[in-house]
PyMOL Python script that loads the backbone (N, CA, C, O; Angstrom):
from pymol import cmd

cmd.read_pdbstr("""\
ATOM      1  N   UNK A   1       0.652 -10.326   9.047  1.00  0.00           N
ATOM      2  CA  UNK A   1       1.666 -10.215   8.013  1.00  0.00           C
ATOM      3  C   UNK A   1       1.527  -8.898   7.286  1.00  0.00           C
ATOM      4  O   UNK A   1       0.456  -8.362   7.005  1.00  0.00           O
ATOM      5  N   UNK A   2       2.570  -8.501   7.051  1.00  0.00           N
ATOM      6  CA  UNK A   2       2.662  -7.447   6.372  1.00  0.00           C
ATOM      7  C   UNK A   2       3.265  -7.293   5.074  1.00  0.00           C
ATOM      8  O   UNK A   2       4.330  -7.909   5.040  1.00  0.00           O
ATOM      9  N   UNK A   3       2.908  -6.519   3.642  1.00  0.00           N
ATOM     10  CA  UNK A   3       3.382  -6.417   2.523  1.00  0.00           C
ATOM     11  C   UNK A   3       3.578  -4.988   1.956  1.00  0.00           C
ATOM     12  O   UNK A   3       3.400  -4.050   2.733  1.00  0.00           O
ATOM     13  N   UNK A   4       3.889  -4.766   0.819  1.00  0.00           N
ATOM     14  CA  UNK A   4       4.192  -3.391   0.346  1.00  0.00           C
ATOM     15  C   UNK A   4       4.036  -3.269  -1.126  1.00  0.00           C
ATOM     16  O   UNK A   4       4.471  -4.204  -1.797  1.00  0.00           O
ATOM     17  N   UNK A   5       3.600  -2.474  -1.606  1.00  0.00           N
ATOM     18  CA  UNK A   5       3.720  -2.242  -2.893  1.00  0.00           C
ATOM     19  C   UNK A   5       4.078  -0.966  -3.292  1.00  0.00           C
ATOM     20  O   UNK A   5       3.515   0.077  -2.960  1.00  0.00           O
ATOM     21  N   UNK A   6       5.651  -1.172  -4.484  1.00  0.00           N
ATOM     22  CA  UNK A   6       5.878   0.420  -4.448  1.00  0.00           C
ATOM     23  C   UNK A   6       5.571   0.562  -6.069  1.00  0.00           C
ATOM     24  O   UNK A   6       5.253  -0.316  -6.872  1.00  0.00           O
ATOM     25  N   UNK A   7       5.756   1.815  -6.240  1.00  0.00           N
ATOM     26  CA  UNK A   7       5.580   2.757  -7.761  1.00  0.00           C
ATOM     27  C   UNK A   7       6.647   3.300  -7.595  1.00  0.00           C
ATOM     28  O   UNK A   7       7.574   3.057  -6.822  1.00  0.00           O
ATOM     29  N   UNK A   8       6.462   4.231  -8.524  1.00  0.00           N
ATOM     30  CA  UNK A   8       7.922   5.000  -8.809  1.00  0.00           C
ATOM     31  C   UNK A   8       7.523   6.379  -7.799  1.00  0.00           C
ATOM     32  O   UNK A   8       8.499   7.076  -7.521  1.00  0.00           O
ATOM     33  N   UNK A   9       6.316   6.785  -7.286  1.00  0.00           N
ATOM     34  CA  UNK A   9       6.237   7.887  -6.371  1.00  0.00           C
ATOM     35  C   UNK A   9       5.604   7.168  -4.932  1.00  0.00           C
ATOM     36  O   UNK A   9       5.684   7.841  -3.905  1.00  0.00           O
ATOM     37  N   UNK A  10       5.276   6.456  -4.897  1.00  0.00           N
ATOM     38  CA  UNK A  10       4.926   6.444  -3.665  1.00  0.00           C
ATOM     39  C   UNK A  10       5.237   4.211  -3.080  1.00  0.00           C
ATOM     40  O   UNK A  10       5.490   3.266  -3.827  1.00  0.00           O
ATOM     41  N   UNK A  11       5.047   4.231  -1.540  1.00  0.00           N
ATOM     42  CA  UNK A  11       5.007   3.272  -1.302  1.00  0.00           C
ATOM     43  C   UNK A  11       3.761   2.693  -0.155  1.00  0.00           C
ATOM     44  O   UNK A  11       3.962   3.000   1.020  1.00  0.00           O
ATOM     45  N   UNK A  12       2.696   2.004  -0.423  1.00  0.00           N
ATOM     46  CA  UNK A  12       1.827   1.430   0.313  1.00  0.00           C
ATOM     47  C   UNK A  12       2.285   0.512   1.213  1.00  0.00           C
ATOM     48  O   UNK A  12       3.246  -0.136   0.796  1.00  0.00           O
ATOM     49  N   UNK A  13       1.885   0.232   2.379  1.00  0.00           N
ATOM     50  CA  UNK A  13       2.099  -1.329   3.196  1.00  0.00           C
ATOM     51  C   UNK A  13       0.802  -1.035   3.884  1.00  0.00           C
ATOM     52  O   UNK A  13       0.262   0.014   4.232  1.00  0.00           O
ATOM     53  N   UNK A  14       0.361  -2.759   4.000  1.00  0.00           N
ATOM     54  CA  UNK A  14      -0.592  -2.885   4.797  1.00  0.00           C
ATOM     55  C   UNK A  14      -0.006  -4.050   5.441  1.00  0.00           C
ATOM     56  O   UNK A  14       0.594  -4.967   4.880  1.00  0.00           O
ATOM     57  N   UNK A  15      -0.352  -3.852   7.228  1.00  0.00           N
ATOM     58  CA  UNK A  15      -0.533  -5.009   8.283  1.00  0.00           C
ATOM     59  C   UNK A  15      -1.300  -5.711   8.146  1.00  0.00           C
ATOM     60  O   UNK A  15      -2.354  -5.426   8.716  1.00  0.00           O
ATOM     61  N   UNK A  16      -1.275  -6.751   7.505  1.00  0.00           N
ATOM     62  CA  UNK A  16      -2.725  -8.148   7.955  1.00  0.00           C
ATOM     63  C   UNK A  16      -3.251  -7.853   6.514  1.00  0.00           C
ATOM     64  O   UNK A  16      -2.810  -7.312   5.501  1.00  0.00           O
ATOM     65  N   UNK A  17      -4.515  -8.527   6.945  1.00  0.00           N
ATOM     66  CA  UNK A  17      -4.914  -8.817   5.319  1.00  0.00           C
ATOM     67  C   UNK A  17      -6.238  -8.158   5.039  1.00  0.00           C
ATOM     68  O   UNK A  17      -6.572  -8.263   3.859  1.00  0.00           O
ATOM     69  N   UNK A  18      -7.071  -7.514   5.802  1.00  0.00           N
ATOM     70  CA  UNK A  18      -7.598  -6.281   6.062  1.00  0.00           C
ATOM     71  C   UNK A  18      -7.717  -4.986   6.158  1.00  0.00           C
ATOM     72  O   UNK A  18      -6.630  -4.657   6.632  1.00  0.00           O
ATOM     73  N   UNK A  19      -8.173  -4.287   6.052  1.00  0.00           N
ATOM     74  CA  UNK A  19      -8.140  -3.246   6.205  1.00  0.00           C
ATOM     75  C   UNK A  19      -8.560  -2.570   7.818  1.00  0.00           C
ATOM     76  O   UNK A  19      -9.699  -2.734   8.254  1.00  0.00           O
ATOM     77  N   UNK A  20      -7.879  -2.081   8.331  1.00  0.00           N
ATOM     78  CA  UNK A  20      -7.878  -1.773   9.519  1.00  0.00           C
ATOM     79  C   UNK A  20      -7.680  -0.777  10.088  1.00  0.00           C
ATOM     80  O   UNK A  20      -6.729  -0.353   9.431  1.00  0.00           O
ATOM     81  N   UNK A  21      -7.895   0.085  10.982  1.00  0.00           N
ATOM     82  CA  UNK A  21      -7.661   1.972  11.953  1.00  0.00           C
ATOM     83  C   UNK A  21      -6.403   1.400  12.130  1.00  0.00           C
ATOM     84  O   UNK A  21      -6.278   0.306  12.679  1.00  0.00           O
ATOM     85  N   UNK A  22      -5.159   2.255  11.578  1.00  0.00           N
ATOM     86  CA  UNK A  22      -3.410   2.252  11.602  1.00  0.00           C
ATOM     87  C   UNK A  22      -2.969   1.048  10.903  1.00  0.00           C
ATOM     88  O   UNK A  22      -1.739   1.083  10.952  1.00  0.00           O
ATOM     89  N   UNK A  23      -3.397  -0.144  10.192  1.00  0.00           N
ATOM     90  CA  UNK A  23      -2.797  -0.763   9.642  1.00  0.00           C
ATOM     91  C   UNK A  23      -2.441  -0.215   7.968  1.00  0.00           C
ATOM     92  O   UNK A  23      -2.475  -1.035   7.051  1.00  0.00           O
ATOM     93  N   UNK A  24      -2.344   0.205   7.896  1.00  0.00           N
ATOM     94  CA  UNK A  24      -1.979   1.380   6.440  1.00  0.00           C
ATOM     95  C   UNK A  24      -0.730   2.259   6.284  1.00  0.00           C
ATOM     96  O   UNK A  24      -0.781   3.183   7.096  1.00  0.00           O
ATOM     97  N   UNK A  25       0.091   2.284   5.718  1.00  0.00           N
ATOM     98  CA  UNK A  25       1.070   3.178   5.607  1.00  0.00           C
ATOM     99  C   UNK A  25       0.937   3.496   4.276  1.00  0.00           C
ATOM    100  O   UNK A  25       0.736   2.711   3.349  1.00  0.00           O
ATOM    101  N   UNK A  26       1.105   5.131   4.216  1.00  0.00           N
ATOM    102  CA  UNK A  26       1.409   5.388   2.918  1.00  0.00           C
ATOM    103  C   UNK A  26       2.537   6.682   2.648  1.00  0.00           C
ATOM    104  O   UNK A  26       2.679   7.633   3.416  1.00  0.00           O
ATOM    105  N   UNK A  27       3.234   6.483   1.464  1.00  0.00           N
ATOM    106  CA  UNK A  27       4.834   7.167   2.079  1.00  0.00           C
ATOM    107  C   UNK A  27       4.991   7.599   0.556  1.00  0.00           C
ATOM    108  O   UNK A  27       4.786   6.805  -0.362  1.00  0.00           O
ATOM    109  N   UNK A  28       5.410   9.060   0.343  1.00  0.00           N
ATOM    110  CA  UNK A  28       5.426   9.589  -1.137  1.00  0.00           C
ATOM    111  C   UNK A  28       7.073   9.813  -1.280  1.00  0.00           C
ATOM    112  O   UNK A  28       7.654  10.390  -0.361  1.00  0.00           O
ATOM    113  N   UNK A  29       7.462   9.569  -1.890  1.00  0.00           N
ATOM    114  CA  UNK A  29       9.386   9.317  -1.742  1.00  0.00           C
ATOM    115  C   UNK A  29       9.470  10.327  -3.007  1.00  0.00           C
ATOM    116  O   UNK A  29      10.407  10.049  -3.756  1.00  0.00           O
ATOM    117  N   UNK A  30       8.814  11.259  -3.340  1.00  0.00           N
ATOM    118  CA  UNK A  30       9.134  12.496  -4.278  1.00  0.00           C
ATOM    119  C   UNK A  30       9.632  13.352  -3.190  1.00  0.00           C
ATOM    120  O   UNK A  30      10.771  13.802  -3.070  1.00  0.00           O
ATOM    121  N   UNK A  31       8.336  13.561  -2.198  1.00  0.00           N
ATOM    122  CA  UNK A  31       8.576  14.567  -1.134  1.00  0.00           C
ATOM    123  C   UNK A  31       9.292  13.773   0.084  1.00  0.00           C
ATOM    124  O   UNK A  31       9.821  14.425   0.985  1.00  0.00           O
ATOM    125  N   UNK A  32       9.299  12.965   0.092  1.00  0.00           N
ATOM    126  CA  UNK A  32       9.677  12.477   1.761  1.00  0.00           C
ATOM    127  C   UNK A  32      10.269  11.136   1.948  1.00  0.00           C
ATOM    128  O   UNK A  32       9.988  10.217   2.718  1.00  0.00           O
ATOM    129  N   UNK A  33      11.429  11.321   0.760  1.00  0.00           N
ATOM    130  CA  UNK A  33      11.952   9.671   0.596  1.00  0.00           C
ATOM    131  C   UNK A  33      12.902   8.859   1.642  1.00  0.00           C
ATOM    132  O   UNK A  33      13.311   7.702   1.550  1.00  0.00           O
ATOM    133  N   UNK A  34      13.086   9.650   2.478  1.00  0.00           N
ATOM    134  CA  UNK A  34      13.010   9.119   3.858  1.00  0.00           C
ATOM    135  C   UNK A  34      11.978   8.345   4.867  1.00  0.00           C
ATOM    136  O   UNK A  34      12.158   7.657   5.872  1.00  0.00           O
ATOM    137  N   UNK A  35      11.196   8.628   4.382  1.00  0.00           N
ATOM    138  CA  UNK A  35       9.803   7.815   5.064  1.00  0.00           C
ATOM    139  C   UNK A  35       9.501   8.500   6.131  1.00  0.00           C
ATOM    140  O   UNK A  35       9.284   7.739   7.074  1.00  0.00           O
ATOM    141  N   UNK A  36       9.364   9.877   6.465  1.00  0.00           N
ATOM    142  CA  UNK A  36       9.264  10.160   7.700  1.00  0.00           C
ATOM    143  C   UNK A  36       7.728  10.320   8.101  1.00  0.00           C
ATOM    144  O   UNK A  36       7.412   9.924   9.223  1.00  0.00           O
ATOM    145  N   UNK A  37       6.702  10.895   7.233  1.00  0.00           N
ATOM    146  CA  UNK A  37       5.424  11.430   7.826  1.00  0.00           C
ATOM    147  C   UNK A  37       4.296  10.135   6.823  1.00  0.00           C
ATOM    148  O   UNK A  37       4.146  10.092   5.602  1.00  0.00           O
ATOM    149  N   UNK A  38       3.728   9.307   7.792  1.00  0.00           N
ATOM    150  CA  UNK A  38       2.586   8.043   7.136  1.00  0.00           C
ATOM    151  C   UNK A  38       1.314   9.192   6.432  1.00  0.00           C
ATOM    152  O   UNK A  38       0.733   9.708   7.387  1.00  0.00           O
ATOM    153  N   UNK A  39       0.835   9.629   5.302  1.00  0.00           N
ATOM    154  CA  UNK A  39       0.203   9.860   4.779  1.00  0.00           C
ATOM    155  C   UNK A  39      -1.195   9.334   4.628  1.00  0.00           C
ATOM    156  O   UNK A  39      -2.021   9.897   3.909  1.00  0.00           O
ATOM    157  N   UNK A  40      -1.518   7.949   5.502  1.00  0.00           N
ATOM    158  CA  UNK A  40      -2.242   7.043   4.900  1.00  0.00           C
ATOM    159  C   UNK A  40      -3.410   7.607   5.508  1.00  0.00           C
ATOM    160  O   UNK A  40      -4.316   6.814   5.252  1.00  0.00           O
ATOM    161  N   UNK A  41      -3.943   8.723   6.292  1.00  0.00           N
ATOM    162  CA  UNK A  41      -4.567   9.270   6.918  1.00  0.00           C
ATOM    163  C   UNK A  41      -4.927  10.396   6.641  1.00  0.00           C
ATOM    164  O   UNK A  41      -6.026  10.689   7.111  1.00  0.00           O
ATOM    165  N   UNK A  42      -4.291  11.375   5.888  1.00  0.00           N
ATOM    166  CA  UNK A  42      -4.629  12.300   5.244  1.00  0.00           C
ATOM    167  C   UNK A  42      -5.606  12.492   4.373  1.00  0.00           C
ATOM    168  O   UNK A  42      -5.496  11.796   3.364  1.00  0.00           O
ATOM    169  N   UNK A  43      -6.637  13.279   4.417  1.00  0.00           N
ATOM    170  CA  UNK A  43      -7.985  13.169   3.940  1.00  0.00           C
ATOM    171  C   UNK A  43      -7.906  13.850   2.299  1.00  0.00           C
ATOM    172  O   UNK A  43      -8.751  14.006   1.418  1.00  0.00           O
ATOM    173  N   UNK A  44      -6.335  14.172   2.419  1.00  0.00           N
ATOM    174  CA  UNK A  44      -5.773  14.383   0.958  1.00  0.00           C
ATOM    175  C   UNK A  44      -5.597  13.622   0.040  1.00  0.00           C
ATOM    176  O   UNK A  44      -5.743  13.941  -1.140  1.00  0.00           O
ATOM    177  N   UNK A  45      -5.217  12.376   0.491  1.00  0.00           N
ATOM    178  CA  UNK A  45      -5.057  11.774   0.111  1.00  0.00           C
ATOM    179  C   UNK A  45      -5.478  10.484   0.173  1.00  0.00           C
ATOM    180  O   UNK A  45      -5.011   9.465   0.681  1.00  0.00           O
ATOM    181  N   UNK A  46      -6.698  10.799  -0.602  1.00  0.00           N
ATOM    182  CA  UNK A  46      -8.007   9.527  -0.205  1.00  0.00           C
ATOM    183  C   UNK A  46      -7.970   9.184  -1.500  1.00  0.00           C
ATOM    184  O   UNK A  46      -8.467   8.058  -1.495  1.00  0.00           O
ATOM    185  N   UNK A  47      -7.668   9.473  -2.697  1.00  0.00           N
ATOM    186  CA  UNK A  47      -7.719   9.098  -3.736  1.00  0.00           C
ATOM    187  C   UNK A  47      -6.714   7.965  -4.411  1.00  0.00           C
ATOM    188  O   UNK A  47      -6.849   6.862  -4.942  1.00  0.00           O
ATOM    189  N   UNK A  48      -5.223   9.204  -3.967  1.00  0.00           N
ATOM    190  CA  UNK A  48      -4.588   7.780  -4.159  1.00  0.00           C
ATOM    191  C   UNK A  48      -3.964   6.802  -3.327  1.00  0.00           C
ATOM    192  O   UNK A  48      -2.961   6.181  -3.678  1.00  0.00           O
ATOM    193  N   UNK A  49      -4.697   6.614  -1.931  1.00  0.00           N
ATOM    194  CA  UNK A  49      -4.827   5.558  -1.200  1.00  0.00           C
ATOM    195  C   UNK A  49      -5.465   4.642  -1.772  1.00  0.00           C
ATOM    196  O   UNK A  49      -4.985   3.508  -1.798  1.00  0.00           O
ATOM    197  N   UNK A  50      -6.945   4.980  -2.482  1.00  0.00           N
ATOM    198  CA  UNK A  50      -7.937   4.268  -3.321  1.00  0.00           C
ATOM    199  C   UNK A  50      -7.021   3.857  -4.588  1.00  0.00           C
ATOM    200  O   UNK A  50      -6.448   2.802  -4.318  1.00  0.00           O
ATOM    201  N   UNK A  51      -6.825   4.129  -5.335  1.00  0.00           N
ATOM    202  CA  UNK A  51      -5.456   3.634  -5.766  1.00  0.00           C
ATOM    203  C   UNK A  51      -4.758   2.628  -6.102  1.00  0.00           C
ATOM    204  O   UNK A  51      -4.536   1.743  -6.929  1.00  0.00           O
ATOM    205  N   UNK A  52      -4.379   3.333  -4.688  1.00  0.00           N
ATOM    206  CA  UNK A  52      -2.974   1.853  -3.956  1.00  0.00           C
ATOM    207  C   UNK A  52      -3.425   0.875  -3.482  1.00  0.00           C
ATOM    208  O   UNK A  52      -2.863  -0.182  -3.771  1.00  0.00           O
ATOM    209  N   UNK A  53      -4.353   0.849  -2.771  1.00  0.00           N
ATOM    210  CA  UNK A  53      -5.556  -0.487  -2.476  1.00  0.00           C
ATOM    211  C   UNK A  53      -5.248  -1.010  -3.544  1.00  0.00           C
ATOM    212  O   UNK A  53      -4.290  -1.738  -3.802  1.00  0.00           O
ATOM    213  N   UNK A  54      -6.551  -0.423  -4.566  1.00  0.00           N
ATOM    214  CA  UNK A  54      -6.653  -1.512  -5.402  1.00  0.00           C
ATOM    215  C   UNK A  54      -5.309  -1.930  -6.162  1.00  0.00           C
ATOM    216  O   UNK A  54      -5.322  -3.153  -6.300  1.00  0.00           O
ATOM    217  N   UNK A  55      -4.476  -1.517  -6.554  1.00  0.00           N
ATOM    218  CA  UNK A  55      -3.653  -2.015  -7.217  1.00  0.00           C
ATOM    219  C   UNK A  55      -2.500  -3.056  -6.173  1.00  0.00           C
ATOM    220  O   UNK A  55      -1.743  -3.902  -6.648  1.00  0.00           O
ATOM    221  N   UNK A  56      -2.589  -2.814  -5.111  1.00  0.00           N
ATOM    222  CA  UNK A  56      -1.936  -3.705  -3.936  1.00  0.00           C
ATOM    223  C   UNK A  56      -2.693  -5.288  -3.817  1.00  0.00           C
ATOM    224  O   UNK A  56      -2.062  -6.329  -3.637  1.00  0.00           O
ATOM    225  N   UNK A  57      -4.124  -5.189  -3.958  1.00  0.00           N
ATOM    226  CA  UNK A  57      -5.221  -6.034  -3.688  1.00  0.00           C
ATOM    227  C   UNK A  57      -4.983  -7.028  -5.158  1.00  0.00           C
ATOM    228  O   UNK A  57      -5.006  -8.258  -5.105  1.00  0.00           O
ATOM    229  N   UNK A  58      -4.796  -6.383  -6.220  1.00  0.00           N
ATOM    230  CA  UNK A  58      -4.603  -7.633  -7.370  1.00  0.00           C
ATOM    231  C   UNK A  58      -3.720  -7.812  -7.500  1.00  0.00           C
ATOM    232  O   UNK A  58      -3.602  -8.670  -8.375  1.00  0.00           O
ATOM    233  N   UNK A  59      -2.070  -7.236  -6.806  1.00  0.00           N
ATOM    234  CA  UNK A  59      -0.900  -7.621  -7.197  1.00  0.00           C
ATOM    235  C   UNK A  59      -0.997  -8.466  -5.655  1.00  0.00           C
ATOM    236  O   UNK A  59      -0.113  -9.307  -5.816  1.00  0.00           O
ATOM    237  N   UNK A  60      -1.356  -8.621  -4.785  1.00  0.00           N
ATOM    238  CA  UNK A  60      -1.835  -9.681  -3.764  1.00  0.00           C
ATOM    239  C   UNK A  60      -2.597 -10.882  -4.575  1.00  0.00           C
ATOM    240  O   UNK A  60      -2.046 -11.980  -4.651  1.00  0.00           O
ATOM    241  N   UNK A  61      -3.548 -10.713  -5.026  1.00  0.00           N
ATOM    242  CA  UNK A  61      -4.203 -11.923  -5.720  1.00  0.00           C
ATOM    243  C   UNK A  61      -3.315 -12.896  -6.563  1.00  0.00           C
ATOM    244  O   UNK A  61      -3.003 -14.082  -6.452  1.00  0.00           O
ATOM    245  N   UNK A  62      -2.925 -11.488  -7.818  1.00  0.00           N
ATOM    246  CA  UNK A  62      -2.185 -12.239  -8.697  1.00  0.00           C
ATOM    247  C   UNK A  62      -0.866 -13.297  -8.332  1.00  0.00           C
ATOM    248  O   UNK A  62      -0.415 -14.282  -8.917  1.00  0.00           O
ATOM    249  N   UNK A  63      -0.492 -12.589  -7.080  1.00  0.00           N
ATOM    250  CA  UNK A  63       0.935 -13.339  -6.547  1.00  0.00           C
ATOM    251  C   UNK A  63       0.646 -14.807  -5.687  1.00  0.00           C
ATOM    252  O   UNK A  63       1.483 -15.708  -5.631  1.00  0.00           O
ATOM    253  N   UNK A  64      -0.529 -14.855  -5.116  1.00  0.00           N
ATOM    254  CA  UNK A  64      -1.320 -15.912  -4.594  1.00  0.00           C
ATOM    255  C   UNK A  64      -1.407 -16.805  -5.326  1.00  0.00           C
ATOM    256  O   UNK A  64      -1.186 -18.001  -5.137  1.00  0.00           O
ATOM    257  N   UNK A  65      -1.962 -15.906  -6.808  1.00  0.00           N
ATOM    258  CA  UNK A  65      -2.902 -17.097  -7.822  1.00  0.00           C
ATOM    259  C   UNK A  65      -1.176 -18.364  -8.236  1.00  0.00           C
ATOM    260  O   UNK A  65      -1.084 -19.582  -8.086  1.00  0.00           O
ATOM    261  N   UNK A  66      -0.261 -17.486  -8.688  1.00  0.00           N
ATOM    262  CA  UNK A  66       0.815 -17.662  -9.305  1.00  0.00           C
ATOM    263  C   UNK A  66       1.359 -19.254  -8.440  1.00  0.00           C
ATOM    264  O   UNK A  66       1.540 -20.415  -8.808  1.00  0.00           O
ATOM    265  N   UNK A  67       1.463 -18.571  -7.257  1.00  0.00           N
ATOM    266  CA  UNK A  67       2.029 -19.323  -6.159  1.00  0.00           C
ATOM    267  C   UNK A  67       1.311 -21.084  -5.947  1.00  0.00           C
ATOM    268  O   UNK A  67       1.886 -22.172  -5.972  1.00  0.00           O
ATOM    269  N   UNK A  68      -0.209 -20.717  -5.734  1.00  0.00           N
ATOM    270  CA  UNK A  68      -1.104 -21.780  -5.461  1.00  0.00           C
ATOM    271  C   UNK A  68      -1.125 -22.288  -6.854  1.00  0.00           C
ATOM    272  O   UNK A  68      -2.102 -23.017  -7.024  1.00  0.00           O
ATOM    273  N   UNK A  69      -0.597 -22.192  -7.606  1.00  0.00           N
ATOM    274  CA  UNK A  69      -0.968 -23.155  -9.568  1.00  0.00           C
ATOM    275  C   UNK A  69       0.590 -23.513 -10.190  1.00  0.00           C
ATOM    276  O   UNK A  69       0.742 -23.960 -11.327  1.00  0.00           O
ATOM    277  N   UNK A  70       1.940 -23.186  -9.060  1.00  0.00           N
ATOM    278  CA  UNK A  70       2.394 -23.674  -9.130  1.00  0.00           C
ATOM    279  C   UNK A  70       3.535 -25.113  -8.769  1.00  0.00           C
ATOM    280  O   UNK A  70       4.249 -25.573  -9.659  1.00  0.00           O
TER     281      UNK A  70
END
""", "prot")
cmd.dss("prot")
cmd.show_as("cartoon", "prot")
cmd.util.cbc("prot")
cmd.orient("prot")
């Protein structure tokens, strides 16, 4: 399964529920709001991959928690 989390500059998706070699997309829609070049590999951009993880990882939790308590 796959999900996404966007901001106002960029958009994350991850395949599966792991972290995995190519399950990562990461897409900056300032420069490239077409989606054309996956960023998620760029050693530039290791920071705010780190980031987008985490903020993907508790808006995953939180949406779980929400779901399972109601």
């Amino acid at each position: 399964r796959g999900a996404t989390l966007r901001s106002h500059r960029w958009r994350y998706t991850r395949w599966g529920e792991e972290i995995e070699a190519g399950n990562e997309e990461l897409y900056d829609h300032l420069n490239d709001p077409e989606e054309h070049t996956n960023l998620a590999n760029d050693p530039e951009m290791q920071k705010t991959m780190a980031q987008m993880r985490g903020e993907f990882d508790m808006a995953r939790k939180t949406a779980r928690t929400t779901i399972t308590t109601q």
